[in-house]
C-alpha positions as CSV (number, residue, x, y, z in Angstrom):
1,X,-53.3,39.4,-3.9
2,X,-52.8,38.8,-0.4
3,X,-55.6,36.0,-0.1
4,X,-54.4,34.6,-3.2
5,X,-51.1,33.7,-1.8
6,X,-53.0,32.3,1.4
7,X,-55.2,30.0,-0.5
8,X,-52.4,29.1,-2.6
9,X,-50.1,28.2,0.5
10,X,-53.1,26.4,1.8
11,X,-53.2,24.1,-1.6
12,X,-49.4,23.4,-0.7
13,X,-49.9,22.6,2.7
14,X,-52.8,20.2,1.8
15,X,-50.8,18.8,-1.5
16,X,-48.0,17.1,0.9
17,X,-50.6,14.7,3.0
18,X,-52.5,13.9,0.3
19,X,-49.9,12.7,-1.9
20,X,-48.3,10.4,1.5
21,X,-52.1,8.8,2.2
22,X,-52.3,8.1,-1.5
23,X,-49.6,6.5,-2.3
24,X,-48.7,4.6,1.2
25,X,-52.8,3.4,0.8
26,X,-52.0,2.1,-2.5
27,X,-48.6,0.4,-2.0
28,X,-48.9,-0.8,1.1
29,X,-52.1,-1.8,0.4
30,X,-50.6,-4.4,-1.9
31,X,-47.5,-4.7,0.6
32,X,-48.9,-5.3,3.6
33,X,-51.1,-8.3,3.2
34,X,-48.1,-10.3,1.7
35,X,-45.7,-9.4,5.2
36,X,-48.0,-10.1,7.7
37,X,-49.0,-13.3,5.6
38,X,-45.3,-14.2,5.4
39,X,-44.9,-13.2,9.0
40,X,-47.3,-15.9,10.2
41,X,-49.8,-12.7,11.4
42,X,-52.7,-13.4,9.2
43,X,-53.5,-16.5,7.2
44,X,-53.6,-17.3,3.7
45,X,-54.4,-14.0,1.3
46,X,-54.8,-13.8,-2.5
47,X,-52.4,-13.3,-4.7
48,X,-52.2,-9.7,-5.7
49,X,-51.1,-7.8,-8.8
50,X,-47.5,-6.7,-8.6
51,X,-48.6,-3.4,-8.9
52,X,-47.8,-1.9,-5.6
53,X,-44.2,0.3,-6.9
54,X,-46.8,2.4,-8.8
55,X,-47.8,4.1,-6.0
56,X,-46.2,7.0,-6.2
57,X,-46.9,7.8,-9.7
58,X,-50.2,6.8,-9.2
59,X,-50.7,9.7,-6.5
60,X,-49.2,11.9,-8.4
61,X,-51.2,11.9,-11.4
62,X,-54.4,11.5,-9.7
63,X,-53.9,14.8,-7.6
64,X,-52.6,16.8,-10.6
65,X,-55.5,15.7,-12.6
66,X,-58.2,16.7,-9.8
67,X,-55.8,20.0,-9.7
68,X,-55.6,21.1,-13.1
69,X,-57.2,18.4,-15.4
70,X,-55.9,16.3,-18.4
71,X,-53.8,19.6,-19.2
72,X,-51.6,18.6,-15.5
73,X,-51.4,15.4,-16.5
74,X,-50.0,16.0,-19.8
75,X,-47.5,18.1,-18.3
76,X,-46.7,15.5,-16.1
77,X,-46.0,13.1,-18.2
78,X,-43.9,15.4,-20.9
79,X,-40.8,16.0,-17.9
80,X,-39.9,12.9,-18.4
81,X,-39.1,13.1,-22.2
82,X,-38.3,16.9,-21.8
83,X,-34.3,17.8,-23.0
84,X,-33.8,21.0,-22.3
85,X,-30.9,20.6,-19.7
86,X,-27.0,20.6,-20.3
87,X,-25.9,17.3,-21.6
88,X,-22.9,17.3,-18.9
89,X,-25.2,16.2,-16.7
90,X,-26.2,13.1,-17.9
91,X,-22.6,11.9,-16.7
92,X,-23.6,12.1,-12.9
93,X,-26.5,10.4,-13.7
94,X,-25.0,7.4,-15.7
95,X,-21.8,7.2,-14.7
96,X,-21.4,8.4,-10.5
97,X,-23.4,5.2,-9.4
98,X,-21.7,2.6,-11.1
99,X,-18.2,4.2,-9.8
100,X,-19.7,4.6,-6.1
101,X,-20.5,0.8,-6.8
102,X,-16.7,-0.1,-7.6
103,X,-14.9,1.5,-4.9
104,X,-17.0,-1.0,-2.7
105,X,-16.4,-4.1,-5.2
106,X,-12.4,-2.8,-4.3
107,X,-12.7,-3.3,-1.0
108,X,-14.4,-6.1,-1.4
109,X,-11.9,-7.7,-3.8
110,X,-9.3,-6.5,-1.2
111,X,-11.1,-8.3,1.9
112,X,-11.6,-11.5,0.4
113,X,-15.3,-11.2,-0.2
114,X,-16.0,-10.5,-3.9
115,X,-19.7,-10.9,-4.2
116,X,-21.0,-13.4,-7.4
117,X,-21.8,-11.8,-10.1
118,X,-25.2,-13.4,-11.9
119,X,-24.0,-12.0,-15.3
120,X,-21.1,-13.3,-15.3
121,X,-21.2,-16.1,-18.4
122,X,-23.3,-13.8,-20.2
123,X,-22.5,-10.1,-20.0
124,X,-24.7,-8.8,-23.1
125,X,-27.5,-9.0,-20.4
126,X,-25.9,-5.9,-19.0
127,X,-27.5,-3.8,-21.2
128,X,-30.5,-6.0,-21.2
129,X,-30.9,-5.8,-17.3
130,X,-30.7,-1.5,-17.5
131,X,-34.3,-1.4,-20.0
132,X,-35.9,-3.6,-17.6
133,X,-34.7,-2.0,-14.3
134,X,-35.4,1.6,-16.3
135,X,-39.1,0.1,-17.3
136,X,-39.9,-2.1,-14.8
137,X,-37.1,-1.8,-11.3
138,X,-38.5,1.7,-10.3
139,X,-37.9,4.9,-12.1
140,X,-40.7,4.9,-14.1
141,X,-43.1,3.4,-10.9
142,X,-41.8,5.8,-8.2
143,X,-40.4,9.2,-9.9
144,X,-43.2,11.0,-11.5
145,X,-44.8,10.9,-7.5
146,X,-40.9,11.6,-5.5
147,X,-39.5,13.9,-7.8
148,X,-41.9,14.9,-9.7
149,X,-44.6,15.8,-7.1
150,X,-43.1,16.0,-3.5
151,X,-40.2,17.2,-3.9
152,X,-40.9,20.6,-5.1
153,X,-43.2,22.0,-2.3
154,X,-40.2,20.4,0.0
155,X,-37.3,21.9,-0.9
156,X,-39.6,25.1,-1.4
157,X,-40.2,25.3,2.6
158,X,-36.7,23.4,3.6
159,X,-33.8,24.0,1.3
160,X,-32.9,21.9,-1.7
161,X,-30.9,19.3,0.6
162,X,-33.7,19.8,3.7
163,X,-36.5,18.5,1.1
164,X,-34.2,15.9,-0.5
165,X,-33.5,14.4,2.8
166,X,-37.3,14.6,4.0
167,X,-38.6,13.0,0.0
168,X,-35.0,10.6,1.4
169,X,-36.8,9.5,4.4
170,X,-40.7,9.1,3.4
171,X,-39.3,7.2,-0.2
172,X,-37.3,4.4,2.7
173,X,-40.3,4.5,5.0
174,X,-42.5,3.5,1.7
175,X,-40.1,0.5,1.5
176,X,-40.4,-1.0,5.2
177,X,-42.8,-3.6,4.1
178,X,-40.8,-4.8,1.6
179,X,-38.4,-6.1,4.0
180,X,-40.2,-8.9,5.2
181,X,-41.9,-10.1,1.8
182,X,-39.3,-13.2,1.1
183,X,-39.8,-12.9,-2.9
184,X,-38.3,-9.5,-2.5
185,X,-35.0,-10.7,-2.0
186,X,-32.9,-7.1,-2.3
187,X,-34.8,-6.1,0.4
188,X,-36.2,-9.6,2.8
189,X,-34.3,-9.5,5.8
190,X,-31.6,-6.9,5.1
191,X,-30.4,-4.3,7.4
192,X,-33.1,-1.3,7.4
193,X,-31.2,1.5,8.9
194,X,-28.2,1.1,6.3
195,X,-31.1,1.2,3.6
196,X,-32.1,4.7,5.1
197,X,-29.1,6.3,4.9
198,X,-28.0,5.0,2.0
199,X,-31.6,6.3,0.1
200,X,-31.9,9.3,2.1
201,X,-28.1,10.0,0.5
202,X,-29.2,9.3,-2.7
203,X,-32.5,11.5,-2.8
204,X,-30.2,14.5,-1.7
205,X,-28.0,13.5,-5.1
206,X,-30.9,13.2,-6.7
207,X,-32.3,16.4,-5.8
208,X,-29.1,17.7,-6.9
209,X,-29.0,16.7,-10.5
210,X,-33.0,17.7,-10.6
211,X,-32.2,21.2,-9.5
212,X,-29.4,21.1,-12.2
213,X,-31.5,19.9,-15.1
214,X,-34.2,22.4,-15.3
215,X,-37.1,20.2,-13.2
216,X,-37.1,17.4,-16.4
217,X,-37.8,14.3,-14.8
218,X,-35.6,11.9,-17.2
219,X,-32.2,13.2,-15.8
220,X,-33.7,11.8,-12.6
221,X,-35.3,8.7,-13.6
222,X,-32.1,7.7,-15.4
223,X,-30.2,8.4,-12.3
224,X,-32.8,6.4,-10.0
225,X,-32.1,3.4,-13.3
226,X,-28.2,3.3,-13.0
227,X,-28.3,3.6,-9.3
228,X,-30.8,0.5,-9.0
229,X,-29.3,-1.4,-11.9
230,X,-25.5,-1.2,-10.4
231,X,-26.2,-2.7,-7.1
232,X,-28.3,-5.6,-9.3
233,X,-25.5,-6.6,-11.3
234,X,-22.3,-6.1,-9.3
235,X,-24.1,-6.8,-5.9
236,X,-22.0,-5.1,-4.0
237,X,-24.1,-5.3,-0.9
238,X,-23.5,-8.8,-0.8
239,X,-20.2,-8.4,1.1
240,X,-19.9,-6.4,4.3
241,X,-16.8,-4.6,4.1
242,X,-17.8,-3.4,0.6
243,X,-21.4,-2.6,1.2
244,X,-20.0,-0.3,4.4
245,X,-16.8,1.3,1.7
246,X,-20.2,1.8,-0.6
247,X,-22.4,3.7,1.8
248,X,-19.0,5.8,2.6
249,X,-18.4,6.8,-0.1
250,X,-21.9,7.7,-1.2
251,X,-21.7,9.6,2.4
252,X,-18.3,11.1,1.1
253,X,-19.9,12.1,-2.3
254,X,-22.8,13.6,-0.8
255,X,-20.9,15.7,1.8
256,X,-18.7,17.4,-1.7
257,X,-21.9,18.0,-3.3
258,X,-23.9,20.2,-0.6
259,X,-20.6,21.4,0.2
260,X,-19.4,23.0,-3.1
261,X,-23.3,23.3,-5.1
262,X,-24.7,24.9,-1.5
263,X,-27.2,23.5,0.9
264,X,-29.8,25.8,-0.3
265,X,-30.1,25.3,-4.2
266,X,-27.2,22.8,-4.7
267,X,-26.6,25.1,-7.6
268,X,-24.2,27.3,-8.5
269,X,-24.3,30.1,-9.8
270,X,-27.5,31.4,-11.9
271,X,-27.6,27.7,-13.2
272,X,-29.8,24.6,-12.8
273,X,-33.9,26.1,-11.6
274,X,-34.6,27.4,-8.7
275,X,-36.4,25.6,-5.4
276,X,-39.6,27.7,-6.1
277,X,-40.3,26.3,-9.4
278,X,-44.0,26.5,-11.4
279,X,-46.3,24.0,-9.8
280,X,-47.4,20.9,-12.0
């Protein structure tokens, strides 16, 4: 039994850089030739499929199916559609970013620098703009690899919030190329370090609802959609003085959470899964 346990804390140890090497190898290897070509380093290169988001995903289901087959993969796959977790929750995850988002547009109405919003002559694409972020912005590309894969095995060795704030970091250093690829125009030129605080924030919330909604992954990818499709449509980011009253309150949110859920679970109670969950 004893060397059971070793092996399989060996397979842990061994998951972690595996699922980094993949999934920064295949992003950035889309990433990178377009910033160094835009920063003048290189010359001319090809255009490439926009397929570099997948990256995460892709490692993911390419290590559980060397793990454990087609079987892993299915499993995978079915957290995403799985319900099995209190409906309550799903108004964190639709309804906290879009209010984070309006106590920044406040300020910013208050300041004198109310962004523009793109939408504005035509709001049914509100609804329109949430399917395509849902499908197509990031969920689906990033969280069967963030939350799905990594975090598990994190939050395992370093506490639900430890883990969420290491997945935090790695998901905003996965970014950094996208910061100087001018068609990526959330991202091109924008301040990094606000961007890794304010993600590194998030993946603790994240980690949160995940914990709270028995490991199914569409709690989370919902959550990563409204959280990505807020900041698109009221782009709150655009104004100073309410992109700071944003990352604040995100800060302030995200301080009440660990404090009242715990640091090590963020759940209370006997609810929500625990941080040593079954592997996928």
């Amino acid at each position: 039994m004893r060397e059971d346990a070793s092996l399989a804390d060996a397979a842990d140890r061994r998951r972690v850089p595996a699922f980094l090497l993949l999934t920064f190898a295949w992003s950035w290897g889309f990433w990178l030739p377009e910033a160094l070509a835009a920063e003048g380093l290189v010359g001319g290169v090809p255009a490439l499929p926009r397929l570099g988001a997948f990256g995460p995903t892709v490692a993911a289901f390419a290590l559980v199916v060397y793990a454990d087959g087609l079987a892993g993969a299915r499993e995978l796959a079915a957290r995403a559609v799985r319900l099995d977790f209190p409906t309550r929750w799903l108004l964190p995850v639709l309804l906290l970013s879009p209010a984070l988002v309006a106590v920044g547009l406040a300020v910013a109405v208050a300041t004198g620098t109310t962004p523009a919003f793109p939408w504005a002559d035509q709001p049914l694409v509100l609804p329109v703009a949430f399917a395509f972020v849902l499908l197509l912005g990031g969920p689906l590309q990033e969280e069967f690899g963030w939350r799905g894969y990594l975090l598990d095995p994190l939050q395992e060795r370093f506490t639900a919030v430890g883990g969420g704030a290491l997945v935090g970091v790695v998901w905003a250093v996965w970014h950094l190329p996208l910061f100087y690829i001018p068609s990526e125009t959330i991202y091109y030129r924008n301040p990094v370090l606000g961007f890794v605080v304010s993600i590194t924030l998030f993946s603790i919330l994240l980690t949160w609802v995940y914990d709270n909604t028995n490991r199914s992954l569409l709690p989370a990818i919902l959550f990563h959609a409204s959280f990505n499709w807020s900041q698109v449509m009221f782009p709150v980011l655009d104004s100073d003085p309410g992109s700071l009253a944003f990352v604040v309150a995100l800060a302030v949110t995200t301080v009440a959470v660990v404090a009242y859920w715990g640091p090590r679970r963020l759940v209370r109670g006997d609810g929500g899964s625990s941080p040593s969950p079954e592997r996928s």
